[in-house]
C-alpha positions in Angstrom: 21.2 23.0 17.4 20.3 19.6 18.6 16.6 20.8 17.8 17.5 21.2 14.5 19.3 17.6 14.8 16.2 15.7 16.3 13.9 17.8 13.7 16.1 16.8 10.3 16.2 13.2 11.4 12.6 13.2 12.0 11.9 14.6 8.3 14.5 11.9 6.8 12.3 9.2 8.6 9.3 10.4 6.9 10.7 11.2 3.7 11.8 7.1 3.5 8.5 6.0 4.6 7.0 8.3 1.7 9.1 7.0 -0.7 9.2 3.4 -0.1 5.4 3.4 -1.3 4.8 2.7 -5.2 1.5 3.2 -7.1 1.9 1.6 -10.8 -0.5 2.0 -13.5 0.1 -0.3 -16.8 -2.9 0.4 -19.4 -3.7 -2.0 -21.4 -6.6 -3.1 -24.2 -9.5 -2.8 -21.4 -8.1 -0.2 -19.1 -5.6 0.6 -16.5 -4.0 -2.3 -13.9 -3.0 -0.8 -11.1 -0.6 -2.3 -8.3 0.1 -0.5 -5.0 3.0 -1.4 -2.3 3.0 -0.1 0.9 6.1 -0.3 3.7 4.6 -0.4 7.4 0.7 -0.7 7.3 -0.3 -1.9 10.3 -3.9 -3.4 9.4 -3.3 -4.8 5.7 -6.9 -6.6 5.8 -8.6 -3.5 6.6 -6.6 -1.1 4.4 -7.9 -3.6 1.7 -11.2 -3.7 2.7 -10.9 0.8 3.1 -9.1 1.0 -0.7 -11.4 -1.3 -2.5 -14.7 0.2 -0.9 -12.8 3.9 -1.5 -12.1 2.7 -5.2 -15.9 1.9 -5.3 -16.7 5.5 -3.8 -15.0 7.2 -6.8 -16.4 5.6 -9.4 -13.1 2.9 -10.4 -15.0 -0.5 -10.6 -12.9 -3.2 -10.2 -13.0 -5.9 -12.9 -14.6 -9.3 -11.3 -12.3 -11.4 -10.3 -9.1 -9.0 -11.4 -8.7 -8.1 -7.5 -5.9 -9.2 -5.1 -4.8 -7.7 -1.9 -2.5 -9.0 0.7 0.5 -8.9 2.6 3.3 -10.0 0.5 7.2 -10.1 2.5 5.8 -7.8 5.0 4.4 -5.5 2.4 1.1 -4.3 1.5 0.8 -4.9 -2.5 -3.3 -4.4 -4.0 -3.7 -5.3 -7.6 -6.5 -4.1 -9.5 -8.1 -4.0 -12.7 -10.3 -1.0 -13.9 -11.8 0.9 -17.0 -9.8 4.3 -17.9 -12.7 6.3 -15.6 -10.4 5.2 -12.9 -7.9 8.1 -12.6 -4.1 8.6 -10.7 -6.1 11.4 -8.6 -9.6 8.4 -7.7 -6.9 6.1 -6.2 -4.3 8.2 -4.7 -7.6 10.1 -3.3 -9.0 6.4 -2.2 -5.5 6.0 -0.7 -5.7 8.6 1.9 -9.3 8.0 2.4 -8.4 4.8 3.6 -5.6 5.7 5.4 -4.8 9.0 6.1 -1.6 9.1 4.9 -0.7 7.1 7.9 2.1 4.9 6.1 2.9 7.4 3.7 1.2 8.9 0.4 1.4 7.0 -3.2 2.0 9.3 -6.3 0.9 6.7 -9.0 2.8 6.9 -12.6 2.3 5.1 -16.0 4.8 2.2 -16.9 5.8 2.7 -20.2 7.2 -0.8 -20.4 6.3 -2.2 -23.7 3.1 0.6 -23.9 4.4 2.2 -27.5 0.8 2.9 -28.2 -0.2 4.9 -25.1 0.1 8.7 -25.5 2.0 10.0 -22.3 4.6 7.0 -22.9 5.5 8.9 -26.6 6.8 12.5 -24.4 
């Protein structure tokens, strides 16, 4: 019984790590902007360094200039800028190339704020 205890309390610790990540993608006129947050990495410089190289790996190029990544309140957060190439699958993929899951995976969705015009956002 306390097995089952110590394993259900494990799971519930991962399951909030997993969902305190967020990977947003907001299309607009020249492509997709893409912002990532990320509870409890541990290297934030070199997760930066591993996503934007990653990124590079699978064909997103990031727009000159339209690239930020940092710790912000204790949080990793990455902003990006790319053409529509870049797919949800290239940058979760670049995510756990970079990481490994370590801090938890990102499932990235479209914002539909103010995106009339965009396809998926008229379902």
């Amino acid at each position: 019984m306390q097995l089952i205890s110590a394993l259900t309390l494990a799971m519930a610790g991962l399951a909030s790590i997993v969902s305190a990540n967020t990977c947003e993608e907001i299309s607009n006129k020249d492509g997709s902007l893409y912002i990532i947050k990320a509870d409890g990495v541990t290297d934030i410089p070199g997760t930066c360094g591993g996503l934007r190289d990653n990124l590079h790996g699978r064909a997103c190029s990031i727009f000159p200039g339209q690239h930020k990544c940092g710790e912000v309140n204790g949080q990793l957060v990455m902003q990006f800028q790319t053409t529509y190439f870049c797919t949800h699958k290239n940058v979760q993929g670049a995510w756990w190339e970079a990481t490994r899951n370590r801090f938890g995976d990102i499932q990235c969705k479209l914002s539909c704020q103010n995106r009339e015009w965009v396809d998926e956002c008229k379902k």
